[in-house]
C-alpha positions, 0 to 999 in steps of 0.5 A: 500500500501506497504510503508516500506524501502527497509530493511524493505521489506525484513527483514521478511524473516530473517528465510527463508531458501530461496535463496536470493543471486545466484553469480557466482557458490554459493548462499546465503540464507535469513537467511545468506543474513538478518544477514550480513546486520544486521552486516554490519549496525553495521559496518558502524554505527560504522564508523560513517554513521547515518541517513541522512549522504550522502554516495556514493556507486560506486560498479557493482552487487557483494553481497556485494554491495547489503548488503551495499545497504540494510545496509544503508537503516537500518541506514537511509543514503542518498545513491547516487548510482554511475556507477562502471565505472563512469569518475574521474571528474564525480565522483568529480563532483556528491561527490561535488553536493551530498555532500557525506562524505562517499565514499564506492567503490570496491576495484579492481575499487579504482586504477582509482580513487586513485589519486584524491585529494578530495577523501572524508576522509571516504573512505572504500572498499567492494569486490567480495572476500569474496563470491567467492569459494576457487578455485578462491580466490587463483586467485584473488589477483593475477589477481587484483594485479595491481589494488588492490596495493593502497588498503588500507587493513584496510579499507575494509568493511568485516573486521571492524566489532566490535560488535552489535550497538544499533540505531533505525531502519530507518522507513521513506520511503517517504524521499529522501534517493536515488540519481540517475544520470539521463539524465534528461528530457531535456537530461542534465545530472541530479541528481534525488532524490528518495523515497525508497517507490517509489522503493516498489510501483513498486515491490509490483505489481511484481506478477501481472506483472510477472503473476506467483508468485515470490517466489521460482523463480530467476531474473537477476540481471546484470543492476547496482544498479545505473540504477533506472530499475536494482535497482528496478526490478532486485535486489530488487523486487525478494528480496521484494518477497521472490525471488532470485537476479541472480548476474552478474557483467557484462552481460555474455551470457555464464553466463546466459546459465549456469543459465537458464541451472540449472534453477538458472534463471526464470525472464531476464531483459535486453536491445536490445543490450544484446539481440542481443548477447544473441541469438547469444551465444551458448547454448541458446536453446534447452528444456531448455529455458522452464525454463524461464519464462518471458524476460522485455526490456527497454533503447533503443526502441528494434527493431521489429525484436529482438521481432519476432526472440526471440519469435519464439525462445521461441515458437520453444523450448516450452518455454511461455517466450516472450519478453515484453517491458515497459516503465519508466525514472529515474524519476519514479524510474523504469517502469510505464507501461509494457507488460505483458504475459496476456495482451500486443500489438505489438509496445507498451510499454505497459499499466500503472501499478495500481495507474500509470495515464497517460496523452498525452497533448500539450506541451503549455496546459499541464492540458488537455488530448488530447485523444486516438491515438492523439500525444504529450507529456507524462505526469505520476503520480504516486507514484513512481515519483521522489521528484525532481531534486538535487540543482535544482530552483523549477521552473526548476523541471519536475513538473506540478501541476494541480488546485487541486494539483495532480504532473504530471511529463512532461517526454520530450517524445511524445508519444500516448495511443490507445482506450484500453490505451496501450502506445506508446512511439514515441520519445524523445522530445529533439529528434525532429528536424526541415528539411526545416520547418517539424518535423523529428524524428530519432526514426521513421527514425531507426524504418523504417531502422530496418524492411529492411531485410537486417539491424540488427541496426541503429542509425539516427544523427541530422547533424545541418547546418544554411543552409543545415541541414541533416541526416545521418543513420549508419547501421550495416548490415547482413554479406555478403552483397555488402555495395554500393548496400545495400545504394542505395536499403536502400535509395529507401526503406526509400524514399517510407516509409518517407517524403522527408526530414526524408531520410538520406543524407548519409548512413554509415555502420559500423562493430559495432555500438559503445555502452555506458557503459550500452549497449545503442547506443553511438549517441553522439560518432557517431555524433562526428565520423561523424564530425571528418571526415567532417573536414577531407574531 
């Protein structure tokens, strides 16, 4: 098994004339791709980074992010990989936790953050710039100029370059040299510390989950470095492969037509919501489609009409692309368990990857397996599972350990596996809640909701009450549709297919669901909408 560090992974491709790199309308080859990592090592070795120095690196998908990334793998640093809209205080927060003394960030991205006093002294700045055609440069500073005014020129990455330094070449893989934010497993927001072998353990099975080989393919690579999927699958599986990263700085469906359309794009990565929007742009049909060749979905659990109306359009246009769900937190870097083109079933995330053991178990006798199609927690091992939580007691960790030793990560979510050991995620378990002494789960009331014919996305909120609490569903519905007409049938239908007390006591349509930074449904955002609006009536 594979245990070489990300930079290792791809450093023996240093002479393929391969495609490494699509962004925007150019491309990189390995050979340009290896030596400017090579010299930004140098760089930032220069700059003083060493094995084991914390960096904080707070960039969307640009080369020169992933450059930076795989420099810093040679070099051994600790990389605390950071959302590129990350809040001010959030991000004074994990520089603290992390103890990061180095801060590489974007520099149309630094004007947020310019004015925050703890700013680590070591603050240096990468960009799009040097990889975007000559058209579009002369527009750059001009459509940044606001935000690059507290730039400071002499510290951007590309232009500290002061020759070749002699360091050794990082080769542990075990360490932990990843930090992840995390929503952890008992939805508290976590710092996960991660191996760059766990990254490769799930890369190295590219192929079999992709079912055709990599090289000489194109994977998209739009969810940001920080998101242990976008990180893994997206960037550096193609890469660890001999394959090319589609870079996108933001999802574009615009984008990604014109990619599929130059067959510049082979592989989609994506969640529900970008889904929605994809098969809502135009251009996305027609032969080309026959250029892609598989679609992975993760984050929120997708709707079941998402599957049928993008597999029917895959079949329509002769495409073998269908859309394929798995399964992974944080904690286990990215996906354990997927859906492939060879093997999958409808409504499961799939079966677990070579050397991924799964177990369902009650949560007050963790050490037993309860068997096929019987509901409880999930428990993982596997190689890519996280070291643990940062700054966290061991007994606070998501671990258990059997009598001979082997760590089981208790993921909070329920779930079973059938006879054949598909997965079937159910819920999260911090998203169980008690209605008059039973057990209600929002994901099976939305999961109901989503097959009405007249609901496109929904989203159940826990409503906590000492004496009376309640649901509450918002939809977003098809256009057209009279809403109070629309309520009373919904409520009928969700009456016919729930207990009594899973059936929302309020149903609010809505003209669009509001989303995180990262696609997903904002639950916390409806929840405070709804609030508001109670202390108003």
């Amino acid at each position: 098994m594979n245990k070489d560090t990300l930079y290792l992974s791809i450093a023996k491709y240093s002479d393929s004339k391969e495609t490494a790199l699509y962004f925007r309308e150019g491309k990189m080859s390995f050979r340009t791709f290896l030596s400017r990592i090579d010299r930004m090592a140098d760089t930032l070795y220069g700059l003083g980074i060493r094995k084991d120095t914390v960096v904080s690196l707070l960039a969307p998908n640009v080369p020169e992010s992933i450059i930076v990334l795989y420099a810093l793998s040679k070099i051994g640093a600790t990389m605390s990989l950071l959302h590129p809209l990350l809040p001010r205080e959030i991000l004074r927060e994990s520089l603290k936790e992390t103890k990061s003394t180095y801060l590489l960030i974007l520099d149309v991205l630094y004007g947020n953050y310019a004015d925050i006093e703890d700013l680590p002294e070591h603050t240096y700045f990468l960009s799009a710039y040097p990889d975007l055609n000559p058209i579009v440069k002369q527009g750059f500073k001009v459509l940044y100029r606001k935000e690059l005014k507290k730039v400071d020129k002499s510290r951007y990455l590309h232009r500290l370059y002061d020759g070749k330094k002699d360091f050794p070449v990082n080769e542990e893989a075990d360490r932990g040299s990843l930090l992840l934010r995390s929503g952890g497993t008992t939805g508290k927001s976590k710092t996960v510390l991660c191996t760059e072998h766990g990254i490769n353990f799930v890369t190295d099975q590219s192929e079999k989950i992709l079912c055709f080989p990599c090289k000489g393919h194109s994977m998209i690579g739009v969810l940001p470095i920080f998101h242990g999927f976008g990180l893994a699958m997206g960037i550096h599986a193609p890469l660890a492969n001999e394959a090319a990263s589609a870079l996108m700085i933001s999802y574009s469906g615009k984008e990604i037509v014109r990619k599929i359309k130059q067959n510049r794009l082979n592989v989609l990565l994506t969640i529900p919501y970008m889904v929605d929007k994809l098969m809502k742009t135009k251009g996305f049909s027609g032969k080309k489609l026959r250029n892609l060749l598989s679609t992975f979905i993760g984050a929120d659990k997708p709707e079941e009409r998402l599957f049928d109306s993008f597999d029917e359009r895959m079949k329509k246009e002769g495409s073998a692309n269908r859309l394929l769900e798995g399964y992974g937190l944080t904690e286990t870097i990215t996906v354990n368990f997927v859906n492939t083109l060879r093997e999958n079933r409808k409504g499961s995330v799939g079966k677990a990857l070579d050397g991924v053991r799964l177990r369902i178990a009650k949560r007050e006798d963790l050490d037993s397996d309860l068997g096929p199609n019987k509901i409880g927690t999930i428990m993982i091992s596997s190689p890519s599972v996280c070291l643990g939580y940062l700054n966290t007691p061991k007994d606070k960790q998501p671990f258990h350990y059997d009598k001979d030793g082997t760590k089981w990560l208790v993921t909070g979510d329920v779930g079973y596996y059938d006879e054949d050991g598909f997965l079937f995620f159910k819920s999260r378990e911090r998203d169980v809640y008690k209605i008059a002494g039973y057990n209600v789960f929002p994901s099976e009331i939305e999961q109901v909701a989503n097959s009405h014919k007249d609901i496109l996305s929904c989203a159940a909120i826990f409503i906590e009450s000492p004496t009376h609490p309640y649901m509450v569903l918002y939809c977003l519905a098809k256009e057209g549709k009279d809403e109070l007409e629309l309520a009373k049938n919904l409520r009928r239908y969700l009456s016919d297919r729930l207990i009594r007390y899973s059936v929302p006591e309020k149903i609010v349509f809505l003209k669009e669901l509001p989303r995180t930074d990262i696609g997903k449904i904002d639950r916390n955002r409806l929840k405070k909408m709804w609030l508001e609006k109670k202390e108003e009536r």
